[in-house]
C-alpha positions as CSV (number, residue, x, y, z in Angstrom):
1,X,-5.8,50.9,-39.3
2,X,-6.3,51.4,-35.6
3,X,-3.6,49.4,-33.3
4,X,-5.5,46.8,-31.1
5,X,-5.8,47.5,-27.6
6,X,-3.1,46.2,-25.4
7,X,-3.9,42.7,-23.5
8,X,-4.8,43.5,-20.0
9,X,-1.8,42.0,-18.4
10,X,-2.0,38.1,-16.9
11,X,-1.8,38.2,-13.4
12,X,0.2,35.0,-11.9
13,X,-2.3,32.4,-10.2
14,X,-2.6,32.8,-6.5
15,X,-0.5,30.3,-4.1
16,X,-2.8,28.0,-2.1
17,X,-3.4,28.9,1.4
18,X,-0.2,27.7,3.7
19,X,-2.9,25.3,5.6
20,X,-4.0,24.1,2.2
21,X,0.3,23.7,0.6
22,X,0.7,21.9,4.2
23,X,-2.1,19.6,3.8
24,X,-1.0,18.6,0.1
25,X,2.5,18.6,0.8
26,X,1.8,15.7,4.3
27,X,-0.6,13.8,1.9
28,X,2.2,13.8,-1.1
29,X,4.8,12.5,1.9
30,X,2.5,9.8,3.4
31,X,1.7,8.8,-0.5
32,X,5.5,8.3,-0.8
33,X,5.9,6.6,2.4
34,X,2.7,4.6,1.7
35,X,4.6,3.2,-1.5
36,X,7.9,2.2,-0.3
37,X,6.3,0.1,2.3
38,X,4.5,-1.5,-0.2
39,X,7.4,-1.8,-2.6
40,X,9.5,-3.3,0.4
41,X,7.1,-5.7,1.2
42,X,6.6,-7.1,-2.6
43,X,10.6,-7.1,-2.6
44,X,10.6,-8.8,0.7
45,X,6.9,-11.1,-0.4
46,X,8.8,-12.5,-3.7
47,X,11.9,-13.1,-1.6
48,X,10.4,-15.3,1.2
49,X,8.1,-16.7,-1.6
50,X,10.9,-17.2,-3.9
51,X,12.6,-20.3,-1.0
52,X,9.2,-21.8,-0.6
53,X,8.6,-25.2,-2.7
54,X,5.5,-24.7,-4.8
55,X,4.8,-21.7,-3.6
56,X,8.1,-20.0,-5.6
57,X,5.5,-20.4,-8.5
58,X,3.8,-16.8,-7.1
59,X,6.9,-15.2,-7.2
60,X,7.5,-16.1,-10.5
61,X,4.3,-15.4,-12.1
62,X,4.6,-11.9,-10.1
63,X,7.4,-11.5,-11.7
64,X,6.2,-12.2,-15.5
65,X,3.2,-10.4,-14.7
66,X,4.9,-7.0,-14.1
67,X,6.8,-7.7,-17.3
68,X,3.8,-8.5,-19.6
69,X,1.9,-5.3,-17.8
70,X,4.7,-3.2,-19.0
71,X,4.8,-4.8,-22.4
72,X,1.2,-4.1,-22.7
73,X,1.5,-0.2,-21.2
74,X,4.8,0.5,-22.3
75,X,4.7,2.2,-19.1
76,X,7.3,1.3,-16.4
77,X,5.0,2.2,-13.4
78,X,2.4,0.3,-14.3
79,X,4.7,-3.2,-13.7
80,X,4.9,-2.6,-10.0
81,X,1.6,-4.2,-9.4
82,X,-0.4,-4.4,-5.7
83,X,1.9,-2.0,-4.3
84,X,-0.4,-0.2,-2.5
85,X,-2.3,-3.7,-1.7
86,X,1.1,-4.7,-0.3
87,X,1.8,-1.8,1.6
88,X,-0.8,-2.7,4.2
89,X,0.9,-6.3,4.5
90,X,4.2,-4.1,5.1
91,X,2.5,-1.7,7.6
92,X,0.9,-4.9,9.8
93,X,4.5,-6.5,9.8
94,X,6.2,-3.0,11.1
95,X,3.1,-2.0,13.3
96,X,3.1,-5.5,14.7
97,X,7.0,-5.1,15.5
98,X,6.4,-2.0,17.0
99,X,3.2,-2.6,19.4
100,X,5.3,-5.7,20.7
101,X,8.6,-3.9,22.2
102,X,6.5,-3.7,25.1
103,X,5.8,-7.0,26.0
104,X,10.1,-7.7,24.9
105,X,10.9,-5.2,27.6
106,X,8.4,-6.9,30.4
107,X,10.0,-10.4,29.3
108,X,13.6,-9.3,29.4
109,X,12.7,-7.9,33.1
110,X,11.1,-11.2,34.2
111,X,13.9,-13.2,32.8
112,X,16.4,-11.2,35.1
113,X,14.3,-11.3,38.1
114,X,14.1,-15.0,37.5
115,X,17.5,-15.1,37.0
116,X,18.8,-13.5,40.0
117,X,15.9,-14.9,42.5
118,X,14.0,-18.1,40.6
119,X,10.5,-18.2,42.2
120,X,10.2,-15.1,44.0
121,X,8.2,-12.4,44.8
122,X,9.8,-9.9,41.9
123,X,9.4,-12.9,39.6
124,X,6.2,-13.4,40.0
125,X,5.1,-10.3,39.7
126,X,6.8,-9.7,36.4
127,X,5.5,-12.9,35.3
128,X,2.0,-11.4,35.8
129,X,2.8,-8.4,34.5
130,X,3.8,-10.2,31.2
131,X,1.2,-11.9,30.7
132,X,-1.2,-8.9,30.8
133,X,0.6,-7.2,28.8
134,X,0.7,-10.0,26.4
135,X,-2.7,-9.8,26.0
136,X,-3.1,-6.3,25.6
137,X,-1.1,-6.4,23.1
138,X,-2.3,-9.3,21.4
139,X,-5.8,-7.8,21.8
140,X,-4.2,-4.5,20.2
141,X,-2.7,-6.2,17.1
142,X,-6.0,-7.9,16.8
143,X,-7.7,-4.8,16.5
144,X,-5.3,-2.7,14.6
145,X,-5.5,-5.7,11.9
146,X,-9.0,-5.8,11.4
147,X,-9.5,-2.0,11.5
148,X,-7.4,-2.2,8.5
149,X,-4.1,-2.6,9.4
150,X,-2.7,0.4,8.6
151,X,0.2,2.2,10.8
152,X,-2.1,4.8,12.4
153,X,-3.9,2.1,13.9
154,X,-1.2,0.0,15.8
155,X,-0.4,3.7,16.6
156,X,-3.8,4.3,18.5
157,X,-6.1,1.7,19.7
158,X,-9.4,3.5,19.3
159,X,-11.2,2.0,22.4
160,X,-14.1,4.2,22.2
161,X,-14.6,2.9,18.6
162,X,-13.9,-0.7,19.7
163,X,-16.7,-0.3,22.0
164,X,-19.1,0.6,19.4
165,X,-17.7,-2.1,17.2
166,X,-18.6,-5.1,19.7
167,X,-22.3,-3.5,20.2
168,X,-22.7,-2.9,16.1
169,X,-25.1,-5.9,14.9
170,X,-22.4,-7.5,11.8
171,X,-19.7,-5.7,12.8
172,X,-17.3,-8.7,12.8
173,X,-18.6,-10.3,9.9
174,X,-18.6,-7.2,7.8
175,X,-14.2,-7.1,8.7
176,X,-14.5,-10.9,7.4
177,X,-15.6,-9.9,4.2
178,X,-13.2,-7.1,4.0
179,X,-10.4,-9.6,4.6
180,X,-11.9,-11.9,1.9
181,X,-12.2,-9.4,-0.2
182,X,-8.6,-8.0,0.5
183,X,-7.3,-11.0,-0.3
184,X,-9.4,-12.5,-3.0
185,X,-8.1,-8.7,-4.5
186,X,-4.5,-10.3,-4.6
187,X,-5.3,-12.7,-7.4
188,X,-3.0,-15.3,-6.0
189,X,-4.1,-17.9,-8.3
190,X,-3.6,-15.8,-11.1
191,X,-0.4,-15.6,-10.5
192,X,0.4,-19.1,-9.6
193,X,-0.9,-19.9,-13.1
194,X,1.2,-17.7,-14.5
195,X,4.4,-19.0,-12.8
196,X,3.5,-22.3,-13.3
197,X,3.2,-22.1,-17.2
198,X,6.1,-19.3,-17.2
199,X,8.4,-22.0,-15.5
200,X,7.2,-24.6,-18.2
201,X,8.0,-22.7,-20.8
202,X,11.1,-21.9,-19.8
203,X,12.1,-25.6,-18.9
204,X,11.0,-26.5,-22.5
205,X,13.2,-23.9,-24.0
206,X,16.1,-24.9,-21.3
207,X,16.3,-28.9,-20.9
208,X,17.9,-29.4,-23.8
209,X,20.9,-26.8,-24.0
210,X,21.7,-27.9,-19.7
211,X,21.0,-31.4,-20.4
212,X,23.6,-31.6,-23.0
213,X,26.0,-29.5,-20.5
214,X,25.2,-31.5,-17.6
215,X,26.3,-34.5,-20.3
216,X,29.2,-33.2,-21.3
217,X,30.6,-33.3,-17.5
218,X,30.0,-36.8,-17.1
219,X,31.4,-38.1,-20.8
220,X,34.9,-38.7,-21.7
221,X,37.2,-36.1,-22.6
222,X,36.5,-36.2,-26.6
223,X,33.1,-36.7,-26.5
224,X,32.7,-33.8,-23.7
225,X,34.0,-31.0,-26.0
226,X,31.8,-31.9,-28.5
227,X,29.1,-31.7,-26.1
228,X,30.3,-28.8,-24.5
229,X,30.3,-26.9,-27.6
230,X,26.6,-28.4,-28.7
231,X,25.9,-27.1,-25.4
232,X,27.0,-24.1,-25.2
233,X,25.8,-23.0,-29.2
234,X,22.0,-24.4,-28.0
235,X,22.2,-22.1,-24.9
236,X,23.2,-19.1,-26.3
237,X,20.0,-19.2,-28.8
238,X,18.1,-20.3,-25.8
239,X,18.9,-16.8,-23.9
240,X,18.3,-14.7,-26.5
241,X,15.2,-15.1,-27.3
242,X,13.7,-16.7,-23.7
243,X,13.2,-13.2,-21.9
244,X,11.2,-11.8,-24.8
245,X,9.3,-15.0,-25.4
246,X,8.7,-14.9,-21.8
247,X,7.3,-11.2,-21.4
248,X,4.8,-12.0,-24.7
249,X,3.8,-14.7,-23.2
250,X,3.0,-12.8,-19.6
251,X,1.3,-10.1,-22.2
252,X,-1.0,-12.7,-24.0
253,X,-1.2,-15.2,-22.0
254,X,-0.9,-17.8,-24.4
255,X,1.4,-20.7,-23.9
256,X,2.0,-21.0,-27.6
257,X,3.5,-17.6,-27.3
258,X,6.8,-20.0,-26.0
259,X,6.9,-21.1,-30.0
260,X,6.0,-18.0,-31.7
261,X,9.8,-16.7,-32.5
262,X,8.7,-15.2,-35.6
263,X,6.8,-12.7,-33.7
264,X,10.0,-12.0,-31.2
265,X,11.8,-11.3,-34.2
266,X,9.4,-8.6,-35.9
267,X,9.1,-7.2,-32.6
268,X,12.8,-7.1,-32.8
269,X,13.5,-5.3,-35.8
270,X,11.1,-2.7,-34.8
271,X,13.1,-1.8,-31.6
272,X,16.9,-3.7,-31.8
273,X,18.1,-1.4,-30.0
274,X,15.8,-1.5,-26.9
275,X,15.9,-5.4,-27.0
276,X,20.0,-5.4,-27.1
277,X,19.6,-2.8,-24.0
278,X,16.9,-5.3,-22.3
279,X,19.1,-8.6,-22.7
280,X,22.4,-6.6,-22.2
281,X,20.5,-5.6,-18.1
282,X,19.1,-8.8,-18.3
283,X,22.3,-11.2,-18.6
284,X,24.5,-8.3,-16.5
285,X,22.0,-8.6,-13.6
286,X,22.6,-12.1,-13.7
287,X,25.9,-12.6,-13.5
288,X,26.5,-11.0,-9.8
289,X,24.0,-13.4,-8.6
290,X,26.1,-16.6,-10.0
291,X,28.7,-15.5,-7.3
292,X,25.9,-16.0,-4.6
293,X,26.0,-19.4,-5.1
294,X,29.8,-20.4,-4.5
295,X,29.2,-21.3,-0.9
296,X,25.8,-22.6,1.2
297,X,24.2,-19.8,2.9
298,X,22.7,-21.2,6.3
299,X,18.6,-22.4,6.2
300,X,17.6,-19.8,8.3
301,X,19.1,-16.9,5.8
302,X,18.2,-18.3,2.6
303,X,15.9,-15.8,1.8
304,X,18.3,-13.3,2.2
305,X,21.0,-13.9,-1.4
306,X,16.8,-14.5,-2.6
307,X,16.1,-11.0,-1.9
308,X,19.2,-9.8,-3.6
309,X,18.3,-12.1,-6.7
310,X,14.9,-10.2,-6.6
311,X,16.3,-7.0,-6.4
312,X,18.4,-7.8,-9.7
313,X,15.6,-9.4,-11.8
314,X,12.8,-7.2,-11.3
315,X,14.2,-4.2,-13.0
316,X,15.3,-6.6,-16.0
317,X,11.5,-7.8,-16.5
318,X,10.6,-4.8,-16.5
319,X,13.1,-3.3,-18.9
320,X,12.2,-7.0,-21.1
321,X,8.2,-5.9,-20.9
322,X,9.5,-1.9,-22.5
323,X,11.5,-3.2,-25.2
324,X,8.2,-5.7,-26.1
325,X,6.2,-2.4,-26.0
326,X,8.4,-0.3,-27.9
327,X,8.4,-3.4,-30.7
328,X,4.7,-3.3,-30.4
329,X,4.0,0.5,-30.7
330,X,6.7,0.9,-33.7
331,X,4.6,0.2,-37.1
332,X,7.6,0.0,-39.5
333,X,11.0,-1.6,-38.8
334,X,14.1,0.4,-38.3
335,X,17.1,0.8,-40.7
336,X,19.0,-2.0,-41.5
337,X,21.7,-0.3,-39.9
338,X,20.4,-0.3,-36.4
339,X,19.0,-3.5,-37.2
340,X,22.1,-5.2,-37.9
341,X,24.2,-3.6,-35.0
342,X,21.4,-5.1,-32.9
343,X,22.3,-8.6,-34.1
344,X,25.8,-8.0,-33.9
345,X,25.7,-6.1,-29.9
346,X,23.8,-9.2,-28.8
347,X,25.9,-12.6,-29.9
348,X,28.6,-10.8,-27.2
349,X,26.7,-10.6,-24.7
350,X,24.9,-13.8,-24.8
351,X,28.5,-15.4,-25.2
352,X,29.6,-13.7,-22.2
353,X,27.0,-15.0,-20.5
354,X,26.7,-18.4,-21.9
355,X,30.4,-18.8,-21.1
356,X,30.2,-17.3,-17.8
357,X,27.1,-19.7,-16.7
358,X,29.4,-22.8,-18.2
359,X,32.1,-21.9,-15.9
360,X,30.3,-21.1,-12.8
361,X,29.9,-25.0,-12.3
362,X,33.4,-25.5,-11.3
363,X,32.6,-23.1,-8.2
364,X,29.3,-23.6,-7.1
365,X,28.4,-25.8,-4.2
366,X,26.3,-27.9,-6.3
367,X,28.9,-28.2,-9.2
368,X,27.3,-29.3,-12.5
369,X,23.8,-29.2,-10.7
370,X,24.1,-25.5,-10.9
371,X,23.6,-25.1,-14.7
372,X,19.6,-26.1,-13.8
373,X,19.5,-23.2,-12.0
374,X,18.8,-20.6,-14.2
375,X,17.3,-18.0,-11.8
376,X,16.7,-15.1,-14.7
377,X,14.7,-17.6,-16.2
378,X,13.4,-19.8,-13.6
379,X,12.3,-18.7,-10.1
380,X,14.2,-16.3,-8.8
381,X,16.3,-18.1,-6.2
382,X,18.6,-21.3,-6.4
383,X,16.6,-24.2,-7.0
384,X,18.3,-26.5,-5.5
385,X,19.2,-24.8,-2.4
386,X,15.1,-25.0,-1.4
């Protein structure tokens, strides 16, 4: 029988032009940059958010819905939600800061000319000259904003196409139902919801186990170690099934996903070991943010231990919202063995915690207070520093 004929050989597939590579390599950079401004400014967003009364509710429910998107995905991207929406919030806030160096420069020259000569000639004329460059500016930020707000246009003001925009028939209520739309896009209520049932949820799970705590400190000595211990016992189930109940709950969206542990534990002895890794980052990113509370940080930088709780408790709802999506996706339940060193992995760590959280009210500056705020549960930030 004949031999085949050889394969012609597979030439490699041509490189891109180098204009082309250039253009996809800028685009891949500005996608990059693009996202971390966004990703700053929902960091930064839940922060400042996170101090507000009432409003701490968004930041909350941003934060549950990341964890029920993963839990529905099972993909860890996908819980980093509006980060491109965000990053034009981001870009306005550093475009802003940039366009108004200017108008910082003119003011620190006025102030010394009205230092050294109050009233004069060079005063005045720096006075003048602030005040029209205030309102360029201001005009500029204006503009940039509703042209979208992005940094290339605090970067260049486009007059000639600000000209055609004042002569264009709706062009000013055409960039008021951008805006609308922009931020009807941002599903604020949504989230508030969210929070808002989140945080009851929580409390439901939570009052009892703190109240009995907060008890114990105020009963006599006998009766307080039996409290303490009731405590304590009523906690420590309380933690370890909280985070999970919490991330079903942001993936159903049923409140009655708060009494459903049945479901917590099938999900759990489909994936032990991803739910002992999920409470393990979950408790361990807590602890750190305990020691942020051992003396008052001043009003004006109180979102600023917020931003460090945030940073610590996002990458644990996410984490909570795999371990729900590896339960969900695994049809069978693992071996007993990797079932049972689940269990056992996770009554240390909860202890740890449980005890750790009990003892942190001897150094916080709200004492016994402190064991309300449960900040991996609750809105991220103290409570009672708001």
């Amino acid at each position: 029988m004949a031999e085949p004929p050889p394969l012609p050989p597979v030439s490699p597939a041509p490189l891109p032009p180098a204009p082309v590579l250039i253009s996809r390599i800028f685009g891949a950079l500005c996608s990059a940059v693009d996202w971390l401004f966004g990703f700053a400014t929902i960091l930064g967003g839940v922060a400042v958010l996170s101090i507000l009364p009432g409003l701490n509710l968004l930041s909350l429910g941003y934060l549950l819905q990341a964890s029920g998107r993963v839990a529905t995905t099972g993909r860890m991207r996908d819980g980093f939600i509006g980060v491109r929406k965000a990053s034009i919030i981001g870009q306005m806030v550093f475009g802003t800061w940039l366009v108004l160096w200017p108008a910082r420069i003119v003011s620190g020259f006025w102030r010394d000319a009205n230092l050294i000569a109050p009233h004069g000639m060079a005063a005045r004329h720096w006075r003048a000259g602030l005040l029209a460059v205030t309102i360029v500016t201001l005009w500029h930020i204006a503009w940039a904003c509703f042209r979208g707000g992005r940094l290339q246009h605090f970067l260049w003001p486009a007059p000639v196409r600000f000209c055609r925009w004042l002569t264009a028939p709706n062009g000013f209520s055409q960039r008021c139902d951008a805006i609308a739309d922009y931020l009807a896009s941002l599903h604020l209520a949504r989230l508030f919801w969210i929070g808002l049932r989140g945080f009851a949820g929580a409390i439901a799970w939570l009052i009892i186990p703190v109240s009995v705590l907060w008890a114990a400190t105020l009963a006599p000595r006998p009766i307080a170690a039996l409290l303490s211990l009731a405590g304590i016992f009523l906690l420590l189930i309380a933690i370890i099934y909280l985070p999970f109940l919490q991330a079903n709950f942001a993936r159903t969206g049923r409140f009655r996903s708060f009494i459903e542990v049945g479901e917590v534990r099938a999900l759990f002895r489909r994936a032990p070991i991803a739910f002992w890794l999920a409470l393990l980052i979950t408790l361990l990113f807590a602890l750190p943010l305990y020691l942020l509370k051992i003396e008052l940080p001043p009003r004006d930088l109180t979102w600023l231990p917020s931003l460090v709780f945030v940073g610590f408790i996002l990458p644990s709802r996410l984490l909570t919202g795999w371990a729900v999506s590896r339960g969900l996706r695994q049809v069978q339940p693992r071996h007993a063995l990797f079932r049972w060193m689940g269990r056992l992995a996770v009554i240390p760590v909860a202890i740890v915690y449980v005890l750790f959280v009990y003892l942190t009210q001897y150094v916080s500056w709200n004492g016994s207070v402190s064991l309300l705020e449960q900040h991996a549960f609750l809105v991220p930030a103290p409570l009672i520093a708001l």
